[in-house]
N, C-alpha and C positions, 0 to 999 in steps of 0.2 A: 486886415483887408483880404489875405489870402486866405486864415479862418472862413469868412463870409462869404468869400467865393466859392471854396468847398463844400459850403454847408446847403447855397443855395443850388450847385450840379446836384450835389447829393438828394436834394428835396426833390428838383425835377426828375433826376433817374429813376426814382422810387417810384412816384406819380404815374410816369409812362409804365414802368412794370406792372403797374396796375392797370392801369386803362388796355395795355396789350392782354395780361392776362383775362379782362373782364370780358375782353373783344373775342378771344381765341375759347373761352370757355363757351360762352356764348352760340357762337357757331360749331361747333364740337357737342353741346348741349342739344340741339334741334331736336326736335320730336318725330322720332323716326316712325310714331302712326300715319303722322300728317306726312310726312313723304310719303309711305307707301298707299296714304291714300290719295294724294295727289297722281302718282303714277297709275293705279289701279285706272282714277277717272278717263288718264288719258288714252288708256287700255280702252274700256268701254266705250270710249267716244271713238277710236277710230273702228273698234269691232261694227259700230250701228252703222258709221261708213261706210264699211267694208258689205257689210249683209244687204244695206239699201242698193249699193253697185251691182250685186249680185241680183237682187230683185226686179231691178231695171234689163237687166240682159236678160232673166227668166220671161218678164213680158215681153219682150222682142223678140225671142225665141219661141214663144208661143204664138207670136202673128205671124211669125215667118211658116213655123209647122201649121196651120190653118189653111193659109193663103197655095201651102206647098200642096197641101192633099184635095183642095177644091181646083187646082192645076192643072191636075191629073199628073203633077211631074213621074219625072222616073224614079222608078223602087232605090236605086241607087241615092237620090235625094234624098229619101225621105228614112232609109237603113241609117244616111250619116248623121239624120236626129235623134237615134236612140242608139242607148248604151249596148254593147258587147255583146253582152248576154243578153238580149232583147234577140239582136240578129241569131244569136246560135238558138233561142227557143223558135223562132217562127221557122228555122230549118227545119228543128226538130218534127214540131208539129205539122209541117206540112207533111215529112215522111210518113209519120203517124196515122196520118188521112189517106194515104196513099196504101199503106199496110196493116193497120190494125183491125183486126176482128171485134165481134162485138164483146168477146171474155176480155180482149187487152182495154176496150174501152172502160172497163170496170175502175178500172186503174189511176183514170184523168180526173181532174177536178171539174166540174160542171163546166165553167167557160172553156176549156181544153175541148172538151165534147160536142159543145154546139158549136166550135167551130168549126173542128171536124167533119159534123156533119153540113154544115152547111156546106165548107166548101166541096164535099162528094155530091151536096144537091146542087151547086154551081157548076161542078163537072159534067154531070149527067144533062144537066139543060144546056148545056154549053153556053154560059152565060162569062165565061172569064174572056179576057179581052185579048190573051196573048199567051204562050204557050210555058210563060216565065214568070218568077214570082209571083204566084197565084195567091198564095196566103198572104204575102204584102198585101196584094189589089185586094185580098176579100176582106183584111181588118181596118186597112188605112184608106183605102181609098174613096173617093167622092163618095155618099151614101153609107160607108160601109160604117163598122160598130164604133169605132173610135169619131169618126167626121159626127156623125148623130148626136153622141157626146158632148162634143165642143159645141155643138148648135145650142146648146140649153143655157141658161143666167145663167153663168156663173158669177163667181164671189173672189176678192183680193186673192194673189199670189202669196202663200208664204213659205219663208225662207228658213230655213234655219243650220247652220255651219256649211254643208254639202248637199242638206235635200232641199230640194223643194215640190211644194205641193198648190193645187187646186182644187177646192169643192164648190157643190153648187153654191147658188146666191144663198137660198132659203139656210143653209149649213155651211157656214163658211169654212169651220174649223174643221168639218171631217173631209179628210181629201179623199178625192176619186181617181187622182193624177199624180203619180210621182215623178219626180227629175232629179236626176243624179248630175252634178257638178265635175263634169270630167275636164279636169287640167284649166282649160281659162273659157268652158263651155259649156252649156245645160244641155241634156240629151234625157229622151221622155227613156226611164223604165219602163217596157211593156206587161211582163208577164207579173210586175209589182200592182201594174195600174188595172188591169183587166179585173180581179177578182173583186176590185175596188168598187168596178161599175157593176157586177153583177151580183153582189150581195145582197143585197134587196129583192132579188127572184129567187135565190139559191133559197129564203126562208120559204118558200112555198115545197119547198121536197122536205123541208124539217116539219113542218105541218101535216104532209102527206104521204110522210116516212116515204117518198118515194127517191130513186136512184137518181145519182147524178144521167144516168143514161138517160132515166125516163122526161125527170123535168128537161135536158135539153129538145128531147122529143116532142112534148110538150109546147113548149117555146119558138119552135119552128115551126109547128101547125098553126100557132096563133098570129104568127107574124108574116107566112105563106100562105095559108091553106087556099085562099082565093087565088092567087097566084099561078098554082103547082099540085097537083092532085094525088100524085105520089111520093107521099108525108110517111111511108111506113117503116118497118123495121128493117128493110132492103138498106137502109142508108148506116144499118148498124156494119153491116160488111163493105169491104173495100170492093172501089168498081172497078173491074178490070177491061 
């Protein structure tokens, strides 16, 4: 009887030894592709998350910058929509306008130039509104190159890690508009976005091998001349 008893612990110990090891192999076996593509998915699913989040505050950021420059708000406002370097170029360039000759304007890239000189034609008519941030008021403000910009179709916001961007309707994929994702906010790049919008003119100086000086010359007679009658090369020097 104690034979039989033994014999039958001994059958079931064995049994379980099995079924633990088949259990334990089993799970120790897994297919570590299928985890790591399990985890990758869940990777990807929160990244498109994460990107549409970001897309959604780029749109709201973009009607708040709209809404901010048809305001007239103040330059302080509309400084704290763009990145760092956005505010240190529009210093820059206002000095520029203020001091550069027509050899130093050799130097600028075509939008650099026509805004220069405009805004020395907006000095000379006395056309600025206030004795402060003049080059803010002459790119951002109601009217001015950037607000014109935003008046056109545009096309979806897209996003990608830290940028985002904006093109027309007709091109949606080529942007005109860059946005830098600074800390938990979108802020326009200016001096990224400007060359953006004026690429399509600058190929008329590659046509007519002429100077960035000349096309911005150019470009201001066509967009003034009924306006303003002294369009000439007086605007290549600083007014004092």
């Amino acid at each position: 009887m104690h034979a039989l008893k033994n014999t039958i612990l001994c059958a079931l110990s064995v049994a379980f030894l099995v079924v633990f090891a088949s259990c334990a192999g089993s799970s120790g076996n897994a297919d570590p592709s299928a985890q790591r593509s399990d985890s990758a998915s869940a990777k990807e699913a929160k990244y498109k998350e994460r990107e549409q989040d970001k897309k959604a505050l780029l749109e709201q950021m973009f009607v708040d910058f709209q809404n901010a420059i048809r305001m007239n708000v103040a330059a302080d406002t509309l400084l704290a929509m763009m990145t760092d370097t956005s505010e240190y170029w529009i210093d820059s360039l206002e000095q520029h306008a203020r001091t550069y000759t027509a050899e130093n304007l050799d130097t600028c890239q075509f939008y650099e130039v026509y805004a220069i000189l405009l805004y020395r034609l907006y000095e000379r008519e006395h056309l600025f509104a206030g004795p402060d941030d003049k080059m803010v008021y002459l790119l951002l403000s109601k009217s001015g190159m950037v607000d014109r910009l935003t008046r056109l179709k545009l096309g979806p916001m897209e996003v990608k890690n830290d940028r985002g961007s904006i093109g027309l309707a007709t091109s949606p994929k080529v942007p005109i508009m860059i946005f830098e994702w600074d800390d938990s906010v979108w802020k326009l790049n200016l001096p990224q976005t400007l060359p953006l919008i004026t690429k399509g003119i600058e190929s008329i100086a590659v046509k007519k091998s002429w100077s960035n000086k000349k096309l911005a010359m150019y470009w201001l007679d066509k967009e003034y001349h009924q306006s303003y009658s002294r369009l000439d090369d007086s605007l290549y020097e600083p007014i004092y």
